[in-house]
Structures are given as structure tokens and as C-alpha cells.
N, C-alpha and C positions, 0 to 999 in steps of 0.2 A: 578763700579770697574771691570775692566779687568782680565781676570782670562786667566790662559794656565795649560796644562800637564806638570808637574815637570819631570825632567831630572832626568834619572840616576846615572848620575854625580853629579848633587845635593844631591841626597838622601844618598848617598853610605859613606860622612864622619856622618851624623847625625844615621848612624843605627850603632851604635857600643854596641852591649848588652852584658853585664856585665857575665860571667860563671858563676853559681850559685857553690857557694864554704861553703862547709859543717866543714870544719878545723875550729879548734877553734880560731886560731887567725882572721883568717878573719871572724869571728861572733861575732868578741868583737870588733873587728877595725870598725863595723857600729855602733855600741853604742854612741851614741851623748852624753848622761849625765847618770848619777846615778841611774834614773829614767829609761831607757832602759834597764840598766845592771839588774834590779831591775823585771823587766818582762821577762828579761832571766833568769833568776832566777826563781820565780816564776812557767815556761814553764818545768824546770829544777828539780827539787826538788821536794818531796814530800811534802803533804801537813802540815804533823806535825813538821817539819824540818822547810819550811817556814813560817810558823805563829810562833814558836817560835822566829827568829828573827822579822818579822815584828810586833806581836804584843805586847799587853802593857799588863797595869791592868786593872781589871775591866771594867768598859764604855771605856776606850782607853781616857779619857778626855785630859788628859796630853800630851801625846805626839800630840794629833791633837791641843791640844793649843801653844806647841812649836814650829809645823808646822808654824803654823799662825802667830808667835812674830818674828819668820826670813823671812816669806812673809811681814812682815808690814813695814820694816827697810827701809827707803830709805835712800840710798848712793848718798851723795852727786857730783857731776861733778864738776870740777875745769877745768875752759878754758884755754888754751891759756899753758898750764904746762906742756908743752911735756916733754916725759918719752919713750927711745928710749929705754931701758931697763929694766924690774924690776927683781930686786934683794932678791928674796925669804929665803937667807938663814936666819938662828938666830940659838941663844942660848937657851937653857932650862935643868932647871938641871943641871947645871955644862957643859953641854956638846954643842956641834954642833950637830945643823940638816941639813940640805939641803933643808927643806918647812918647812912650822909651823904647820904641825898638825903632828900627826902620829897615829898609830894604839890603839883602845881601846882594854879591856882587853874583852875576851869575853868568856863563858863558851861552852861544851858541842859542841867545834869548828870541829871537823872531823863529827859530825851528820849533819853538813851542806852541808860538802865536803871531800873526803877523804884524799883531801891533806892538809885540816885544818892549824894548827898551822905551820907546815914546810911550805907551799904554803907562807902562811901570813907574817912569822919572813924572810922569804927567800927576797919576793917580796918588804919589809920594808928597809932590807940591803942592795939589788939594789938601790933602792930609796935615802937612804942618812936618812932615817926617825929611830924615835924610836918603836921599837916593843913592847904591855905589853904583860905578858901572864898572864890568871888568873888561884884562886887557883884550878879553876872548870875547867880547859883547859882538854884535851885528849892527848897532851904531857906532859911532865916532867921538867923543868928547862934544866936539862941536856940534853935530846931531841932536846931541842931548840938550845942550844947553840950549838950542833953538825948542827943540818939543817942549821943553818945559822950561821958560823963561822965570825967572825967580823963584827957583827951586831950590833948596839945598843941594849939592851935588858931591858927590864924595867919588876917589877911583881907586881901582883896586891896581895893584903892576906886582906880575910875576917875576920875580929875579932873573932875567935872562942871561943868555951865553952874550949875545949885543951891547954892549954899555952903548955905544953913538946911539943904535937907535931907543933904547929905553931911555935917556934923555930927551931926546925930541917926543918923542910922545909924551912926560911928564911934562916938558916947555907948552905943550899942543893942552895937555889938561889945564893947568896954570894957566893960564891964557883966555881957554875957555871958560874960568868962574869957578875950576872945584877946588874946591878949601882943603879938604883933608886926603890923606894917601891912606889906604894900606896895602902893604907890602906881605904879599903871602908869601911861605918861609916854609910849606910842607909840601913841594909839588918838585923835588929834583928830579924828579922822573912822572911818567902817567902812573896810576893805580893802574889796578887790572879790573875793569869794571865787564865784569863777561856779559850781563845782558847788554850790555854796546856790543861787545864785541858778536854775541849771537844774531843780532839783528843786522847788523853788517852797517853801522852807522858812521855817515860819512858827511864831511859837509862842503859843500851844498849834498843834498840827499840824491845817490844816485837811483832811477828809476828799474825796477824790476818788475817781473809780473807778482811779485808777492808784497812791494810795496803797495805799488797800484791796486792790489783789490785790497788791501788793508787801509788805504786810503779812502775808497770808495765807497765806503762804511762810512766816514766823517766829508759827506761834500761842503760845509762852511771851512775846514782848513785846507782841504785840496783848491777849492776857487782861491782863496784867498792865498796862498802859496805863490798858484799860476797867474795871478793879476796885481801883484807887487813887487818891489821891486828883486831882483837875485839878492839871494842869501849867501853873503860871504865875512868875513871875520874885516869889520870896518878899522881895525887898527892893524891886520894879520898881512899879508899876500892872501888872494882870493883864492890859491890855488885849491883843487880837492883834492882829498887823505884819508886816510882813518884819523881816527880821534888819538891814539896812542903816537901813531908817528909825527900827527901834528904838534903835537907836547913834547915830545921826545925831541924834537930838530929844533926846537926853542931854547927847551931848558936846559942847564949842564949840572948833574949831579954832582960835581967837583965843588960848586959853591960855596964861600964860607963867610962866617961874619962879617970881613972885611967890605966885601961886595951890598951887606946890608948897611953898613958906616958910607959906602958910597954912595949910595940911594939916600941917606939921608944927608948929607954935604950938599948934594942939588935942589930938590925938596924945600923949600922954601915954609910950605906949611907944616900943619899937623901932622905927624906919622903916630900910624899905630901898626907895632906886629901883627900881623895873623896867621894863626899857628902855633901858639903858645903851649901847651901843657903842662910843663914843669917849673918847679921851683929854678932848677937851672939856668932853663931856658927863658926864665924870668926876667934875671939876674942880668944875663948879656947881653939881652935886647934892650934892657934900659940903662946899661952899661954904653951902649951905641948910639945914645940919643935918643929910642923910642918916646914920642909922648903918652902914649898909650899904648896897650895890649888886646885882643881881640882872643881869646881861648875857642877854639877851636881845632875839631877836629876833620874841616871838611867833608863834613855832613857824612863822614865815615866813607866817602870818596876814595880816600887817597890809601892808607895803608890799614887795611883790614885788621880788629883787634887791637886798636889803637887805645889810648883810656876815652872814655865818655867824656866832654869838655863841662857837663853840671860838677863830674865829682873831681875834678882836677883843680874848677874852680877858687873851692876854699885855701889848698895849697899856693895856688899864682897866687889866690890876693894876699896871703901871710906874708908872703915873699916880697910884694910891690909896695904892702904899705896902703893905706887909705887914702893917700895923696892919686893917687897914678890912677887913670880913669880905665874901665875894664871895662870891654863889651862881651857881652856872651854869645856865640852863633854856633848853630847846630840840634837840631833837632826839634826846635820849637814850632808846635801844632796850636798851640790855644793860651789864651790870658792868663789860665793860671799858671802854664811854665813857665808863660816870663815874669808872672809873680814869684815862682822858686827863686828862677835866677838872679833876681833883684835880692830876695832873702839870703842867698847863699853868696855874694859877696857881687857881684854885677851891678855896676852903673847904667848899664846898657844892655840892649840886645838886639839881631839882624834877624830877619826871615828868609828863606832863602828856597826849600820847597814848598814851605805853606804859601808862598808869594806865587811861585809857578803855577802850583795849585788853581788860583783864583785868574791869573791870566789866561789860561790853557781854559777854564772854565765861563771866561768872559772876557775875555781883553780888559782892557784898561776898566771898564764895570767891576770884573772881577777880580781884580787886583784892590781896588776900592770897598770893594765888598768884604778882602777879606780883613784888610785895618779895621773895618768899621765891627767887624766879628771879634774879633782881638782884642779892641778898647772896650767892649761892653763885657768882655768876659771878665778883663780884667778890673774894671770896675766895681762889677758885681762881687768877684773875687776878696776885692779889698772892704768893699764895706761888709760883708759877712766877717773879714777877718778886723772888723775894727781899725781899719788905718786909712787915713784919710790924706796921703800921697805919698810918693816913693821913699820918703825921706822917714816913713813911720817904718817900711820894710827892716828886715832884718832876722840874722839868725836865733832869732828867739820867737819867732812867729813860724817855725819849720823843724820838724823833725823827719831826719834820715833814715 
């Protein structure tokens, strides 16, 4: 092989190096997937802040099973079906979206980032998407509906031990402009989530020397902590607790269907369950009025070893019938799961870490960042698989 001294003229187009750029938009504009956003975050965040989103109950069994039930799916390819276009919008709830998932409800959200719920319901409204907020949010109803004025809005309400005051708060939602409820239905007590509990996580976040120098590692969430406003549970008492005893003094495991017929008697809009698994439990939520079902296992939250919400899926929808609108939430990272979930019997579907993910990695930027991650995958997804919108999805495009 012949070999010579390379030209400087040759070299001169191939050395073009990139400025290193410290702006938050261009540190979220290299995020490939959810997974990256997920390690800026991570780099970003304190350590009790990120392990409350990232982890589960107990062993963690559950959500690393749910991992695994949307790595095992494969999607089928259909040849020859070109799809010059796909068409992502749909209906849920009565309403338009602009993609099919939207945002889960999520508690104790500006401990992640201080733009929390405004960043999230903001970046939601952009998007075309429905926003929840839960009853455990760090804004208000009203909050929200100011940060994001002509958003979709949706609230999440735990069943409490209170009926006066879980009213007034539904009147307070209603009022504020959100359209649809749901009523989660798997939380009669906390989980045991031990990386909470190892880290000693309380809220507002009490100050220790081991927070503080774990904080001192991320100074854009420590300033931004200390120059906003106090973090306390905007529908809650402010008081601080632990996370289990705050949950524990709310909820009453006593609770029974009845108590969910009375959340729907007030309730003037949509209800949808959340917490679904079984065929049973199908049955007498939409024996109750449910308008819809949300299958869920609380991101494997709540009782450790639970079933995975993809493969429980097919059963709730045999049971509900093709009428009755289904969302799916729990464990989705990327476009193609929520192209399973839509194949395996899902109307819909909510984000819920991978949305954290993106705020903890950029506020409301990366909360934007990470729908904009989501719709192209799934896109992409769909035209390799020959379907040109949700309505082409189905169990004949997936095998288990």
C-alpha cells in the first residue's frame, strides 16, 4: 500500500470541532433517548430527589419485570406498506391530543426541579398533550391552570379517609378548568420504598451535613431550591414527615368500592380508574360508573411483585370490551413501548419517570425534550412497521 503526507487542504474540511456549549438547550439537544436525559439527571439532582423517582418498592422486583415485559415485545415489520406520513393525533377522554400519551400525575414534583408542575403542565400545552396533576403535586389546581393557560388539564385524587375535604378539592379542580379525574385505587397504605427511606426523605427536605455536601455537587438545584418559593404539598398541610407517614395519615386501608361510587356521584366529568389489573377489577370499576380504566401498576411503587400493567393489559381489555377507553402507565421509556401498548390493547398512554427524567434534566426544556424524543421514535417506529396512525396499531403487529 502506497502511502504519502496528507495535504492541508485535505485536512482543513475534516477538522471542524464542535464549541463546547454549556446552555441548557444545547445539553439536552445531545440526548439521544430517555436514557441519556435519565443520566443528566442523575449528574443533576440530588441523591434523595433521584431515587425517589427512580426507585420502586422493596426488591425493585416489579418495575425491573416491567422493564423486561417491553424489552420482550417484538413488533412486527410489514413490507412493502409504505407510510410517507404517520399521523399521531387521537382522542381520549372526550377530548384531542396531538400524540397518545401525556403526562402522569406525579407527586412531591418541584423536589425534583424547581420548575416542577409549571415547567411540566407548560411543556404538556406546547405539545398538544394532556397534563395530570396529583393530589401530592407542589402546585395547586389553580397554579396550574395559571402556568399553563389553555392546556388540557386532568387531576389525579387519592381516596382519602376525608370525604368534606376531597370534595372541596374536586370543586377547587372543577373550577379550575380540569376535565377529567382519576381516582387511584392502589395506594391504601404507602409502599415500602427503602431507597426513601435510606435517604431519610422528607418534605420539605430536611438539611443535614450529608444532604448538603450531596447537594453541593449540583449548585443549579441547590440555588434554585434556596431562591424559590418553600416546597410544600400545595393541596396537603405544609407540615414535614416522612413520606410513609404522610400517606399513612391520609389514606384509610379500610376503603371500599362504595367510597369510589362516591367520588363518582360528585365528579361531574370523566373518571377514569387507576389501578386496574384484573379482569375483576375491571368489572366493578365500570360497574361504578368508571368512564375509563388506566392499568397500572404504580410504576411498581406501591406493592412490590405486583403483575407488570403491558401483560395484564390484554386481559382488562377482554373484560372492558372495545367501547371503554384504556390508558396504559407504567414503565414507558421510549416510542416503541408506547407502540406495544397501543398494539396490545391501549387507547392511551401516561409518562411518568421518563417525564421526570427530562425535568430533573432541564426543567420545562427537558420535559419538552423528552415528548419531542417519544413522537419521533414513535414515528419512526410506525413507519418501519407499515402503519400510518394509531388506528393501524394492533395485536397482529406484536408478538409476545
Amino acid at each position: 500500500m502506497k502511502r504519502r503526507l496528507p495535504q492541508i487542504s485535505e485536512l482543513r474540511p475534516l477538522m471542524q470541532f464542535e464549541r463546547s456549549a454549556f446552555d441548557r438547550a444545547s445539553r439536552l439537544a445531545k440526548a439521544a433517548d430517555v436514557w441519556d436525559l435519565r443520566a443528566m439527571a442523575k449528574r443533576r439532582t440530588p441523591r434523595p430527589a433521584f431515587d425517589y423517582v427512580d426507585g420502586a418498592a422493596q426488591r425493585e422486583l416489579t418495575v425491573d419485570r416491567t422493564r423486561a415485559a417491553f424489552d420482550a415485545v417484538e413488533l412486527l415489520p410489514r413490507i412493502l406498506h409504505g407510510t410517507e406520513k404517520v399521523d399521531l393525533t387521537t382522542t381520549i377522554a372526550g377530548g384531542h391530543s396531538a400524540l397518545p400519551f401525556g403526562i402522569a400525575p406525579t407527586g412531591f414534583t418541584r423536589f425534583m426541579h424547581s420548575e416542577g408542575e409549571d415547567g411540566g403542565s407548560a411543556a404538556a400545552r406546547d405539545a398538544g398533550i394532556p397534563f395530570t396533576l396529583s393530589t401530592m403535586g407542589t402546585r395547586s389546581p389553580e397554579q396550574v391552570a395559571e402556568a399553563s393557560p389553555g392546556g388540557r388539564h386532568w387531576f389525579q385524587l387519592y381516596l382519602w379517609k376525608d370525604r368534606e375535604r376531597s370534595r372541596a378539592l374536586l370543586d377547587r379542580a372543577w373550577a379550575s378548568g380540569f376535565e377529567t379525574l382519576l381516582v387511584t385505587v392502589d395506594t391504601p397504605v404507602a409502599g415500602q420504598r427503602l431507597r426513601d427511606t435510606r435517604n431519610g426523605m422528607t418534605i420539605p427536605p430536611r438539611l443535614t451535613l450529608k444532604t448538603v455536601l450531596d447537594a453541593s455537587y449540583r449548585p443549579e438545584w441547590w440555588f434554585n431550591f434556596l431562591t424559590t418559593d418553600p416546597l410544600t404539598f400545595a393541596s396537603l398541610s405544609g407540615s414535614s414527615a416522612d413520606l410513609p407517614s404522610i400517606i399513612n395519615s391520609m389514606f384509610d386501608p379500610t376503603l371500599s368500592m362504595a367510597d369510589l361510587e362516591w367520588v363518582r356521584s360528585v365528579w361531574p366529568g370523566q373518571l377514569f380508574v387507576k389501578g386496574v389489573l384484573t379482569a375483576e377489577d375491571t368489572r366493578r370499576s365500570l360497574d361504578v360508573g368508571a368512564d375509563g380504566l388506566v392499568v397500572s401498576n404504580h410504576g411498581g411503587r406501591q406493592l412490590d411483585r405486583a403483575p407488570v400493567s403491558l401483560r395484564a393489559l390484554p386481559e382488562v381489555r377482554a373484560e372492558a370490551g372495545s367501547s371503554v377507553e384504556i390508558i396504559l402507565d407504567s414503565g414507558i421509556m421510549s416510542g416503541a413501548d408506547i407502540v406495544a401498548a397501543l398494539c396490545l390493547g391501549a387507547d392511551f398512554a401516561l409518562i411518568g419517570r421518563a417525564y421526570l427524567y427530562g425535568l430533573m434534566a432541564g426543567g420545562r426544556e427537558g420535559v419538552s425534550r423528552v415528548i419531542e424524543l417519544l413522537a419521533k421514535e414513535m414515528e419512526v417506529t410506525m413507519q418501519l412497521m407499515g402503519a400510518g396512525s394509531a388506528a393501524d396499531l394492533g395485536p397482529h403487529l406484536v408478538r409476545v
